[in-house]
N, C-alpha and C positions, 0 to 999 in steps of 0.2 A: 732226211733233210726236209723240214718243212714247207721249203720255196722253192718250186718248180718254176723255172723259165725256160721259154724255147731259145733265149740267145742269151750272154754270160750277162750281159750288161743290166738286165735284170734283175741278177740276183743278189739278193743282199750284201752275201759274202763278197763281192767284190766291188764295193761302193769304196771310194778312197775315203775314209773315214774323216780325215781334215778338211776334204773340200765341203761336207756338207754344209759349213760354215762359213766357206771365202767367196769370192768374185773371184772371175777369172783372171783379172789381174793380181790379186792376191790380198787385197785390201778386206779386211774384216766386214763382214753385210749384216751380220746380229750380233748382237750385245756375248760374252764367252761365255754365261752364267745360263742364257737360253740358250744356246750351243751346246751346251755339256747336257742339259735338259733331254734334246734331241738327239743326240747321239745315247742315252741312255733308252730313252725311249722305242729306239730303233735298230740296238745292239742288235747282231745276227748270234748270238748267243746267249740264249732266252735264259741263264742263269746272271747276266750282266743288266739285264731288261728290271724296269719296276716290277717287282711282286704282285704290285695288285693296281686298278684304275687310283683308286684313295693316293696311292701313295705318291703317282704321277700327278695327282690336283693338288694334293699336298705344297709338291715344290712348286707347280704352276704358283699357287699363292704366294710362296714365301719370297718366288723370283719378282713377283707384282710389286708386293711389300717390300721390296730391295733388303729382307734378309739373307742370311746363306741357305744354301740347297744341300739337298742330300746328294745328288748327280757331280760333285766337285768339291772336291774339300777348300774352303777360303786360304787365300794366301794374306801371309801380313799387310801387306798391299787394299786387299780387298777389304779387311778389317778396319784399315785405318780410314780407307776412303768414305765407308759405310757412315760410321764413326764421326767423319768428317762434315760429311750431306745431314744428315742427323743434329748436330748442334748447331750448323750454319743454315739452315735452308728451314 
């Protein structure tokens, strides 16, 4: 195991996966696209983790650029709203 803690709550394996992205009340606190970003970034199984730094700057870019990321496949939703921002804005 690559991460040693002296108490559980440090270790990665047992971070609730969904909260790293909510409020305690449950309200959303970053955007899903940087969410998915970091929970890739931070997977506790280094085969679900970016391959390489390139490839985490990669999506940082493309999430900047309000394209799709490689850490989340877009949903039709996402496409259309993309889509949307894009010829209106």
């Amino acid at each position: 195991m690559p991460f040693r803690g002296k108490n559980a709550h440090f270790r990665p394996e047992t971070f609730p996966e969904k909260s790293l992205c909510k409020l305690k009340n449950g309200r959303r606190k970053i955007d899903k696209s940087l969410c998915a970003i970091i929970r890739k970034a931070t997977a506790y199984d280094l085969a679900e983790r970016y391959q390489t730094v390139d490839d985490l700057a990669e999506d940082l870019r493309r999430f900047m650029a309000g394209l799709s990321i490689s850490a989340s496949p877009d949903t039709l939703r996402d496409k259309l709203t993309r889509l949307f921002f894009r010829r209106h804005l």
